[in-house]
Legacy VTK file of the C-alpha trace (Angstrom):
# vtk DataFile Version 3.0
C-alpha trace
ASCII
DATASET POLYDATA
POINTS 411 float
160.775 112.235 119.386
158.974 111.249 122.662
161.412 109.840 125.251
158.524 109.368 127.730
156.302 105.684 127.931
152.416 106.321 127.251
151.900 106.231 131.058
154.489 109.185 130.879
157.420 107.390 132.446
160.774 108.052 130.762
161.733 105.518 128.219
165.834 104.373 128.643
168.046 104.318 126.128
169.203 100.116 125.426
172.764 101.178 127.186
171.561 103.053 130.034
173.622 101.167 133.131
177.033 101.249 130.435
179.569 103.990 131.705
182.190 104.996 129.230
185.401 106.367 129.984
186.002 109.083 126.663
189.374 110.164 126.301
189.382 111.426 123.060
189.279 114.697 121.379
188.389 116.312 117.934
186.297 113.971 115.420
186.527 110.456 115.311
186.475 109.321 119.157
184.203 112.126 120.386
181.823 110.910 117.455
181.890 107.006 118.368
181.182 108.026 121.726
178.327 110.831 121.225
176.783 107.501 119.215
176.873 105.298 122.275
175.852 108.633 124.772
172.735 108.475 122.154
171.945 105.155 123.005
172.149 105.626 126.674
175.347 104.954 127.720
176.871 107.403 130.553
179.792 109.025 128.342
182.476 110.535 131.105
184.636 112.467 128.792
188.209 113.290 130.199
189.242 116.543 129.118
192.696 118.776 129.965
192.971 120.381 132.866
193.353 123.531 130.605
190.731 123.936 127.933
192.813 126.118 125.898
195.642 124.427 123.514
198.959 124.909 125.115
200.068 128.300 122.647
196.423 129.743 123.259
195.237 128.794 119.582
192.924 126.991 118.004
191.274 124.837 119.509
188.602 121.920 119.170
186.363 123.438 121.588
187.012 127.273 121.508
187.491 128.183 117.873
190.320 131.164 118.204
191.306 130.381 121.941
187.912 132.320 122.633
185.899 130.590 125.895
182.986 132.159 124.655
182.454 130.241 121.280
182.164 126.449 121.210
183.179 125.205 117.653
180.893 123.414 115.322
183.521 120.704 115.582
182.790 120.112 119.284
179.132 120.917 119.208
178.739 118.318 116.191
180.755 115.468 118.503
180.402 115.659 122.248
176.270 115.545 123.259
175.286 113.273 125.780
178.154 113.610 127.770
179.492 114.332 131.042
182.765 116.385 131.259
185.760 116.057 133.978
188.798 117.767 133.807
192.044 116.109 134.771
195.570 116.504 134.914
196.880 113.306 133.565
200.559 113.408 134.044
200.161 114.286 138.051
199.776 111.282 140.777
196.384 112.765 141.930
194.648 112.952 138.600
195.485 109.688 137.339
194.487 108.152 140.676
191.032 109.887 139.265
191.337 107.872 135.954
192.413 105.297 137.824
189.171 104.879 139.922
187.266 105.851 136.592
188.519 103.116 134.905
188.043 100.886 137.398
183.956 101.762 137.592
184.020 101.555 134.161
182.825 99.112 130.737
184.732 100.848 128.448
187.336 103.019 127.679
187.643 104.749 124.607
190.892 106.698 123.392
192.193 108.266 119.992
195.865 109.428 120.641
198.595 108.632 118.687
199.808 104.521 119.156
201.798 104.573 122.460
201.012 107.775 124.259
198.021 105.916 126.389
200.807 103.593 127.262
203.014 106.167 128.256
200.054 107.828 130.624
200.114 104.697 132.454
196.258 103.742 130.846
197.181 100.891 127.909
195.129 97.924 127.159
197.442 96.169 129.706
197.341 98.819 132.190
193.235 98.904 132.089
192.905 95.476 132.356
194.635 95.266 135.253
192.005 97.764 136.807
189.173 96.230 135.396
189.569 92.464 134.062
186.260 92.983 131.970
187.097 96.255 130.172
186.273 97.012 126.532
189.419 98.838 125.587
188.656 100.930 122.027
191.776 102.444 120.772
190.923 104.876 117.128
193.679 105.753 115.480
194.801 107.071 111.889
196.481 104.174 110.459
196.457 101.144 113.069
198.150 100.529 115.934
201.372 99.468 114.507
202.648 99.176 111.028
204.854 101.961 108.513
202.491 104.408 109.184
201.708 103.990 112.593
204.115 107.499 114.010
202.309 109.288 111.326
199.751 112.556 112.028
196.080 110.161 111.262
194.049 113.632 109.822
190.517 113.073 107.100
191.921 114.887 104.151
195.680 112.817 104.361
193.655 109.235 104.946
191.137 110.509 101.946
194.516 111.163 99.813
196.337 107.877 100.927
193.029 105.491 100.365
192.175 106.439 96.772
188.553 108.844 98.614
190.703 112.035 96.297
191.135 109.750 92.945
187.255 108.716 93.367
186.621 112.472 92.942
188.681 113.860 89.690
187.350 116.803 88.084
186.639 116.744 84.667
190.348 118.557 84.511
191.801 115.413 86.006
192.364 116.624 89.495
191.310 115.131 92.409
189.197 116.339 95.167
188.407 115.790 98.923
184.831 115.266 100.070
183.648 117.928 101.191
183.295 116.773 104.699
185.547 114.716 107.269
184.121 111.662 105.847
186.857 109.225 106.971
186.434 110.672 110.808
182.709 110.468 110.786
183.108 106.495 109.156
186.109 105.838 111.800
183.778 107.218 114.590
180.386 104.933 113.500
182.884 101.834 113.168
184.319 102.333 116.322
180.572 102.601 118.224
179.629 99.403 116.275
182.665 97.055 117.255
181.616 98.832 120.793
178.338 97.236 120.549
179.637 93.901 119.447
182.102 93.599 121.972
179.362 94.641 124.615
177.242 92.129 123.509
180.679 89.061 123.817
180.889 90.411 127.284
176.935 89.870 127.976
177.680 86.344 126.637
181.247 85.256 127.867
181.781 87.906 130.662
184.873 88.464 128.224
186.602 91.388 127.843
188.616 93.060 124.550
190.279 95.286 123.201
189.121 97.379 119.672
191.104 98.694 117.294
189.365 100.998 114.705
191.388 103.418 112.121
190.318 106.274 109.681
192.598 104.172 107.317
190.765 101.265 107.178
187.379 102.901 107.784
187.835 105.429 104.341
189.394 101.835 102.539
185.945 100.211 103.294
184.119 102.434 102.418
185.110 102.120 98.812
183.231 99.066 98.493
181.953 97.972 95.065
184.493 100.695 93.462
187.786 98.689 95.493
185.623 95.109 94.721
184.968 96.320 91.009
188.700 97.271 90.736
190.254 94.361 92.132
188.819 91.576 90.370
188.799 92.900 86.776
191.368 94.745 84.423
189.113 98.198 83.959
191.906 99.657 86.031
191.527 103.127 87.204
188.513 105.094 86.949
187.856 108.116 84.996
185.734 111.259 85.262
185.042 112.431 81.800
182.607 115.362 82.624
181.900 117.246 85.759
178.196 116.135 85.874
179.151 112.316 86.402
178.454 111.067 89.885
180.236 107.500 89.802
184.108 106.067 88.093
182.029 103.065 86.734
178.135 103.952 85.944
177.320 105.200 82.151
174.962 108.460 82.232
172.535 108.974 82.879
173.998 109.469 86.427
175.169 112.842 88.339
173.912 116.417 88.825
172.603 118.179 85.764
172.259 121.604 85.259
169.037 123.415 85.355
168.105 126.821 84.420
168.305 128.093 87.864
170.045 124.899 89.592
170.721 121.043 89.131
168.754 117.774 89.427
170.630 114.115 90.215
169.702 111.550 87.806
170.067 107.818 88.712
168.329 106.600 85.789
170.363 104.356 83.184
167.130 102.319 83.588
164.754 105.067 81.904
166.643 106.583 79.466
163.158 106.519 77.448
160.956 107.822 79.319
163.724 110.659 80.385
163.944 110.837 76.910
160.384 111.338 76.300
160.061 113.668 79.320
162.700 115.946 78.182
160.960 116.316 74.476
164.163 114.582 72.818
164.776 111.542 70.543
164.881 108.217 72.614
167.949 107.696 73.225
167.677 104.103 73.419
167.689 104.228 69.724
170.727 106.228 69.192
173.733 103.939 68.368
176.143 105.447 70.493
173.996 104.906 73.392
172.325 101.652 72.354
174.345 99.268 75.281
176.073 99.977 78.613
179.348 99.895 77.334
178.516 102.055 74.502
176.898 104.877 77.226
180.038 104.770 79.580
181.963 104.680 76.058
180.350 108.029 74.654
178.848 109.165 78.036
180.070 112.958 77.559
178.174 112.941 74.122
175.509 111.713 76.039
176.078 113.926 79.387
175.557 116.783 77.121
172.576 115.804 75.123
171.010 115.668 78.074
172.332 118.686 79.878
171.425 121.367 77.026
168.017 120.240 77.087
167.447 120.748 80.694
169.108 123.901 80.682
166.580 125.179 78.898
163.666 124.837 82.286
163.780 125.051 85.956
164.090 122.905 88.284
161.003 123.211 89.810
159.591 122.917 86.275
161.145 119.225 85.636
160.815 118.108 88.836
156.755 118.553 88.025
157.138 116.259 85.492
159.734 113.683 86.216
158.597 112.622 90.080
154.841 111.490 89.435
156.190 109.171 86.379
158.782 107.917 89.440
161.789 108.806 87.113
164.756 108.737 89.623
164.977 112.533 90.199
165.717 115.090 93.144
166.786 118.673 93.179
170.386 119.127 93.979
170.110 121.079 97.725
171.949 123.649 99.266
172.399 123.290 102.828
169.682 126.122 103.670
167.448 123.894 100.932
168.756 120.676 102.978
167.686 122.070 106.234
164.317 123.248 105.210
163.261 120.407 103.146
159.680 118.998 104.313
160.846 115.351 104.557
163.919 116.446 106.479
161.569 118.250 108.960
159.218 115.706 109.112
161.779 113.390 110.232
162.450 115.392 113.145
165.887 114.915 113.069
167.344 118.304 113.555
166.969 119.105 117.260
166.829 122.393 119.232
168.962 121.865 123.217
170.241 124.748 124.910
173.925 124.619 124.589
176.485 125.858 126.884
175.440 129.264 125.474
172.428 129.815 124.425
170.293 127.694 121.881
171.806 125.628 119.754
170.340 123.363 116.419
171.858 119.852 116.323
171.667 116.874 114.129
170.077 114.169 116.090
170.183 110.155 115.840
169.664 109.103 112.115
167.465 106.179 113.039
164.687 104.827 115.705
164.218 102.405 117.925
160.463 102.179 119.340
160.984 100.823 122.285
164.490 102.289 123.931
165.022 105.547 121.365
167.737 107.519 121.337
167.666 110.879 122.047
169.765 114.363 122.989
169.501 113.920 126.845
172.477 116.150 127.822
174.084 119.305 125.789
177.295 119.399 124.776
179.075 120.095 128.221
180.576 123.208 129.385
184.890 122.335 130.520
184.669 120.270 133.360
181.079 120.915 134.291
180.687 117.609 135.838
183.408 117.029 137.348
182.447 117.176 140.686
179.105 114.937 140.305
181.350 112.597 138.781
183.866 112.830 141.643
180.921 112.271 144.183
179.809 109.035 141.691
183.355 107.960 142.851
182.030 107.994 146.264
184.534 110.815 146.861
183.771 113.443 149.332
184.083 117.469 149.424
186.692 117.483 151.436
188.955 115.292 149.216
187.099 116.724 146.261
188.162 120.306 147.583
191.967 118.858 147.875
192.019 117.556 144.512
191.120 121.315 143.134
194.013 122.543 145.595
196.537 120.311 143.870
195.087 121.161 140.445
194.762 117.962 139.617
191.239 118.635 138.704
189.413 121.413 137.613
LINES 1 412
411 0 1 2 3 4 5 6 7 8 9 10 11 12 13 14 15 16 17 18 19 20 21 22 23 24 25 26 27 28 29 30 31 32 33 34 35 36 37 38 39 40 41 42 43 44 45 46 47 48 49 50 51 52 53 54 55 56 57 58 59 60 61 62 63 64 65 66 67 68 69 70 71 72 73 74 75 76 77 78 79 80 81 82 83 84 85 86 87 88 89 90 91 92 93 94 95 96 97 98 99 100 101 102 103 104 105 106 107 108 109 110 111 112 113 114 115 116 117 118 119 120 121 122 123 124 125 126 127 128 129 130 131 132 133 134 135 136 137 138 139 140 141 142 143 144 145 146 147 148 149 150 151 152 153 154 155 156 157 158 159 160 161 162 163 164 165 166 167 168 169 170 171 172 173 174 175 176 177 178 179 180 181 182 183 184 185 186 187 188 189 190 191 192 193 194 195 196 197 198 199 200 201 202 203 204 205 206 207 208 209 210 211 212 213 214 215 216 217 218 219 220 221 222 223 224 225 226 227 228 229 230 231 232 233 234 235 236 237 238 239 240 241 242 243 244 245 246 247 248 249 250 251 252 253 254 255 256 257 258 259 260 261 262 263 264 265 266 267 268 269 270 271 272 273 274 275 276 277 278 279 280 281 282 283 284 285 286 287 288 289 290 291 292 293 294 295 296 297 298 299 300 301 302 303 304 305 306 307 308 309 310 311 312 313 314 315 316 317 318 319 320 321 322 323 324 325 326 327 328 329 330 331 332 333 334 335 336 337 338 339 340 341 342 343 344 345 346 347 348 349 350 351 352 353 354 355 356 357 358 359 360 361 362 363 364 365 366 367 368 369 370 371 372 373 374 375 376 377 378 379 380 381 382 383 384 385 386 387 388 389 390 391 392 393 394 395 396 397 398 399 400 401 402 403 404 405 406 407 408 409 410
């Protein structure tokens, strides 16, 4: 995507001017706030002074303590920003955060509830730096409540909102997405109660604080299943075969298996003509199948009819004939399928930056805007790579620059 005007002037994102203070690490902050960096904001994320976890292990940016590998984790989470490194528990470095804070339209954070507070940089604390601050606090469970001292992690919120019971196996047990689902939903709630409360500000010259937690963000996200559930007496849902896609939508619905893969099927609307294009009886007429009920009733009878026919060709082979009659049909993808697909290319949205070590392949912005696009202006950052521009932003000098690295309270 072109970030340039036709008279080849560069286009700004719709929150270039908006400077973000990013203390947060691993998934959901650094996502909410790559979101915003997309859009234009100046993301200054506050990292250790030491990149390395304390013991030397694992960590989010250095997969096995090695400086030399970035992890997917970080790479996925942390474009678009500028990185400082700062000792938070000495005088001198939270003077930094202090003065950051202070130039600052929002500050985002994702510890545990209280240990901002303890740092010296709660709600309270901010506001009294900056009487117009958006405060954004992500957490795993709230900020207060019986769960509130509890470790917030994507697989335990997927367990405690139901995500794992919306996923049994046809041998009754449950199963995680396959991706930190509740992080990714945490971090695009979080940038869009961001926006919201930018735009208050615009109007009032208000400031507030925002509370956002994987909890509540994998609870919503259950939406017509936790609406369906609530207000009728079907009680819990059930997975009778491994094919089915959904706890309360008769077949045909899920991924069926091919001769050499599987197609989805989202068609309880054209059970005929699937029936017709799979050289079977019409369904329709079959009294098992004959209402909605009866499907979800009988659906592995169904499921199977279904299934042993297809079997029997490729997919390639039904795809010819289901897409130009606009049957609801698409080949089940692997990621090196996903990645290569033509519409997924033509969309441009995987993009090629130079990383902190070479080349790297990143998913871009899922969406456009035609006038102020978003767009990967700045790699993932290298540990404290910008910490002196951002010191000099300040309107610090070398000198007192140069002191703060003699104290270590920068690096």
């Amino acid at each position: 995507m072109s970030s340039e005007r036709p008279d080849g002037s560069a286009r700004r994102g719709v929150l270039d001017g908006v400077r973000i203070v990013d203390f947060t690490e691993r998934m959901q902050g650094p996502y909410a706030t790559q979101m915003l960096g997309d859009l234009g904001a100046d993301i200054v994320k506050v990292e250790r002074l030491v990149a390395l976890a304390p013991d030397g292990s694992i960590d989010v940016r250095y997969p096995e303590g090695n400086p030399s590998l970035y992890s997917s984790m970080f790479l996925a989470a942390n474009r678009n920003k500028r990185s400082i490194a700062v000792d938070l528990k000495s005088e001198a470095g939270k003077d930094v955060a202090r003065r950051l804070i202070a130039a600052a339209d929002v500050v985002y954070e994702n510890f545990r509830p209280g240990v901002m507070d303890r740092l010296g940089f709660g709600y309270e604390d901010c506001r009294r730096l900056n009487p117009g601050i958006i405060y954004a606090s992500a957490s795993g469970y709230g900020p207060d409540g019986p769960y509130e001292a509890r470790p917030g992690q994507d697989l335990l919120i997927q367990a405690i909102a139901g995500l794992g019971a919306m996923n049994v196996s046809a041998t009754g047990r449950p199963t995680a997405v396959g991706m930190s689902i509740s992080d990714l939903l945490g971090g695009m709630n979080g940038a869009f109660a961001v926006l919201a409360a930018l735009l208050h500000r615009e109007r009032t010259g208000e400031g507030q604080r925002v509370e956002v937690s994987l909890l509540d963000s994998a609870v919503a996200v259950l939406s017509e299943h936790a609406v369906h559930f609530m207000n009728s007496d079907i009680g819990e849902p059930e997975r009778g075969t491994p094919m089915h896609a959904h706890a309360y939508i008769p077949p045909p619905y899920g991924f069926y298996a091919t001769s050499d893969g599987y197609i989805a099927l989202s068609s309880g609307r054209q059970i005929a003509l699937i029936s017709e294009v799979l050289g079977i009886p019409d369904l329709t007429k079959d009294p098992r199948f004959a209402s909605y009920a009866l499907r979800d009733e009988n659906r592995a009878e169904m499921e199977e009819i279904i299934e042993s026919r297809m079997r029997e060709r490729t997919t390639a082979e039904w795809l010819e004939e289901m897409v130009p009659r606009d049957i609801f049909a698409a080949p089940v993808h692997t990621l090196r399928e996903a990645f290569s697909d033509p519409q997924v290319l033509h969309n441009g949205i995987v993009r090629d930056v130079q990383g902190p070590h070479g080349p790297v392949r990143l998913v871009g912005p899922p969406y456009r805007l035609s006038a102020s696009p978003a767009d990967v202006r700045i790699p993932p950052p290298e540990h404290g790579a910008h910490t002196q521009e951002i010191l000099r932003d300040l309107g610090l000098t070398d000198h007192e620059i140069a002191a703060l690295r003699d104290q270590e309270a920068v690096a």
